[in-house]
C-alpha positions in Angstrom: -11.5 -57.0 12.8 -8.5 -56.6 11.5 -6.8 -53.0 10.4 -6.8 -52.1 6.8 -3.2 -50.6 7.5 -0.6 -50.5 9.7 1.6 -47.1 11.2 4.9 -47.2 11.6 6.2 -47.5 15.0 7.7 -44.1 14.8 5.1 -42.4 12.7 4.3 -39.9 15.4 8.1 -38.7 16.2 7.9 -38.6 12.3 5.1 -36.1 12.0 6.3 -34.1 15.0 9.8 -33.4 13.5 8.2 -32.7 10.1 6.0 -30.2 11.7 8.5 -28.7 13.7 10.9 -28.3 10.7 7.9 -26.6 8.7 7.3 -24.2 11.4 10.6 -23.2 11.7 11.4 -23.0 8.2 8.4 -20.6 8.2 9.4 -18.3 11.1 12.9 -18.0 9.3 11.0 -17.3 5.8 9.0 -14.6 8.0 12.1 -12.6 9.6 14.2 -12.3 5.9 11.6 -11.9 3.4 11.5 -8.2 2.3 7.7 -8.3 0.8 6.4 -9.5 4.1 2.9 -8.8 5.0 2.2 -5.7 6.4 0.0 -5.3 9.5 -0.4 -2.1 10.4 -0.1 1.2 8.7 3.5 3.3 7.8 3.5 6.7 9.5 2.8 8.1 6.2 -0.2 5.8 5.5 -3.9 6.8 5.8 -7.2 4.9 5.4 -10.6 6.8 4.0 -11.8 6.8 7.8 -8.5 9.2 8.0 -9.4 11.5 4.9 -13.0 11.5 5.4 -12.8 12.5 9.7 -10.4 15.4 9.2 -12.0 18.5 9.9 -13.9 21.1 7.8 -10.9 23.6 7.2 -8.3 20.3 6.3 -6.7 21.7 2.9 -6.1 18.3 1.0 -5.2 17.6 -2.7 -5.6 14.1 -3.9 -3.4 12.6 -6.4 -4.4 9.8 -8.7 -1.1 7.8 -9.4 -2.8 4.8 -10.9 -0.9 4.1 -14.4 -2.3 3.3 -17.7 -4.0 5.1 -20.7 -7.0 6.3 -18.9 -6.5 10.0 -18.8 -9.3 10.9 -17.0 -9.6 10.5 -12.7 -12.9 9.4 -11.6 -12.8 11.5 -8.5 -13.8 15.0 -8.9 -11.0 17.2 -7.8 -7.9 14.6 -8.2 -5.5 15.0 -9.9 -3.0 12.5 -12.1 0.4 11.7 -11.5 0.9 8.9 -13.3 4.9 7.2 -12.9 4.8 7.7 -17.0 3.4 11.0 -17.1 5.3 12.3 -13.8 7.5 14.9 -15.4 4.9 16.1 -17.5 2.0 16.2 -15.4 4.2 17.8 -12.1 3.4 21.4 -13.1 -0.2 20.8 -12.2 -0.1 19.3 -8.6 2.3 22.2 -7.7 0.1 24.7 -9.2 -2.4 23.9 -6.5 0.2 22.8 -4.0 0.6 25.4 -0.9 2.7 24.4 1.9 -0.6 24.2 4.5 -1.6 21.2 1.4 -1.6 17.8 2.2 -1.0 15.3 -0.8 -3.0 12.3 -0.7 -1.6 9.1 -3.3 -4.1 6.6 -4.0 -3.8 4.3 -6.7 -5.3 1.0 -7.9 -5.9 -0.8 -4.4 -4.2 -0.6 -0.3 -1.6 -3.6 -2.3 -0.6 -1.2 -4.8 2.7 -0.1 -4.7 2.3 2.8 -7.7 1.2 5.9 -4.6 4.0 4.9 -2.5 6.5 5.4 -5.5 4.9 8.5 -6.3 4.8 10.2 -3.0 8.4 9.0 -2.5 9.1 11.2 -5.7 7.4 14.1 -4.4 9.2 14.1 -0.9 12.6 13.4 -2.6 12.7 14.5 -6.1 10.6 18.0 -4.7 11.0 18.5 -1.4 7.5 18.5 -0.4 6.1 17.6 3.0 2.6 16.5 4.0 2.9 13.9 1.5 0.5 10.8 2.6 -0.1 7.2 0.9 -3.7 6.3 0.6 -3.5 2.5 1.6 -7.3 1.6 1.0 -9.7 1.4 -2.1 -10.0 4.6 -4.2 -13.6 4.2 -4.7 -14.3 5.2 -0.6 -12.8 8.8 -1.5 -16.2 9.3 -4.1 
């Protein structure tokens, strides 16, 4: 029987280089591109296993960065800080604030970049410490 088709004689070198161009070209892709994957968590960045295992006399305040028209935070006790309500809605997080605080940012999901901004703004623009990026989904701090 004879084959429906024939390979190259070099088909195999071929495929090799190909494959070791595509590697390469993704290990370089890896090292330079700034919104690499991350794989662990920042220093600053906490999971609800980390909010919900600190102990009874933990003083926390959680902060609800997630944007958009809906006013209201479904977690009882959070407060919003919204990028396009920041300035107006400051007052009320350092109302609560006491140094022995800890501010948690969550926002939409552990992708969203909103909490990090937010906390950045709190550490820079106010000088607060103890300022930590939630880097899971909201919904585990009910």
């Amino acid at each position: 029987m004879k084959p429906l088709f024939k390979l190259p004689k070099n088909f195999l070198k071929y495929t090799a280089g190909v494959l070791a161009l595509s590697a390469l070209l993704g290990a370089f892709n890896y090292f330079i591109n700034p919104h690499k994957a991350q794989f662990g968590l920042a220093e600053d960045e906490v999971t609800a296993d980390y909010v919900k295992s600190r102990p009874a006399g933990f003083k926390y305040l959680l902060i609800d960065a997630r944007g958009g028209s809906d006013a209201k935070t479904p977690i009882k006790g959070a407060i919003r800080l919204a990028p396009e309500t920041f300035d107006d809605d400051l007052g009320k997080v350092l109302d609560l604030w006491t140094p022995e605080t800890t501010l948690i940012v969550f926002c939409d999901s552990a992708m969203c970049d909103t909490s990090r901004m937010i906390a950045t703004r709190l550490k820079e623009e106010c000088g607060l410490k103890n300022v930590l990026v939630f880097k899971d989904d909201w919904r585990k701090l009910k």
